[in-house]
N, C-alpha and C positions, 0 to 999 in steps of 0.2 A: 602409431596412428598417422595418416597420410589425408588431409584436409584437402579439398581442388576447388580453385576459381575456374573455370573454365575461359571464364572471359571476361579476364580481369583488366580495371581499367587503369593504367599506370599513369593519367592525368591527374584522375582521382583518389588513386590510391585506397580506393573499396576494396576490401576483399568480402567478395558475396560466393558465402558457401553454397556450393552444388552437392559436391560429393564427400563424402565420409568413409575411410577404411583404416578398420582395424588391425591389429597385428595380426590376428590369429585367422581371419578372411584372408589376410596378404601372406602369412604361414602357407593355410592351406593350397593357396594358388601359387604355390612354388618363389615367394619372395617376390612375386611380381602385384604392380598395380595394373588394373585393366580397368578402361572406359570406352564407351561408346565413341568413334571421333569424327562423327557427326556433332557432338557437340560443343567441339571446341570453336572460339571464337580465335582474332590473330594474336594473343597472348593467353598462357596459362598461369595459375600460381597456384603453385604446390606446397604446402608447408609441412614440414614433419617433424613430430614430436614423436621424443623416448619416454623410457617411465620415470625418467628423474626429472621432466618437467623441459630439459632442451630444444630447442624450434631452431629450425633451418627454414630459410626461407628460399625457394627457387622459383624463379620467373621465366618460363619458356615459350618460347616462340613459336608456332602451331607448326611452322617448317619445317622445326627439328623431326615431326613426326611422320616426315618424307609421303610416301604413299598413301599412308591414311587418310591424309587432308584431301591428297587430289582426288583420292577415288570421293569423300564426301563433295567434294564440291561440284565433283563429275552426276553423284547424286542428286544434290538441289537443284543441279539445274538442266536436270533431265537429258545428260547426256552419258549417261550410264548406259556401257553396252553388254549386256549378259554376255559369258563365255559358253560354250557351250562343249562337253569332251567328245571327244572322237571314242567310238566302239572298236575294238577289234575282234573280228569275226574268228568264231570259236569254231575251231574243226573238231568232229567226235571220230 
């Protein structure tokens, strides 16, 4: 199981659950976690626990998640520029 603060406060040392995933969700999605990253703030914390009851505890810095952040931040504040593809013209 994979617990997420999204925007966790390391003053306070709150951890305010957001998101919740299972093994068998994170099984089926190939071992990976996915979230939305629009909604990270500039710290995350991630905890993970096994079935013999073990936590890890990881504190990430929303950087680490290079592109994601900018394009969200590119989003909030309306500087988001659609890409748009080029066609290439079909000859029959």
């Amino acid at each position: 199981m994979v617990m997420l603060d999204f925007d966790y406060d390391k003053e306070n040392q709150g951890f305010d659950l957001d998101d919740v995933q299972y093994a068998d969700g994170i099984e089926k999605a190939g071992w990976k976690v996915t979230f939305r990253s629009d909604l990270l703030g500039k710290k995350m914390m991630a905890v993970f626990l096994d079935i013999y009851g073990n936590e890890a505890r990881v504190l990430i810095d929303a950087k680490a998640f290079g592109k994601a952040k900018a394009q969200s931040s590119a989003m909030k504040s309306g500087k988001a520029v659609k890409k748009t593809e080029k066609k290439k013209a079909v000859k029959n």
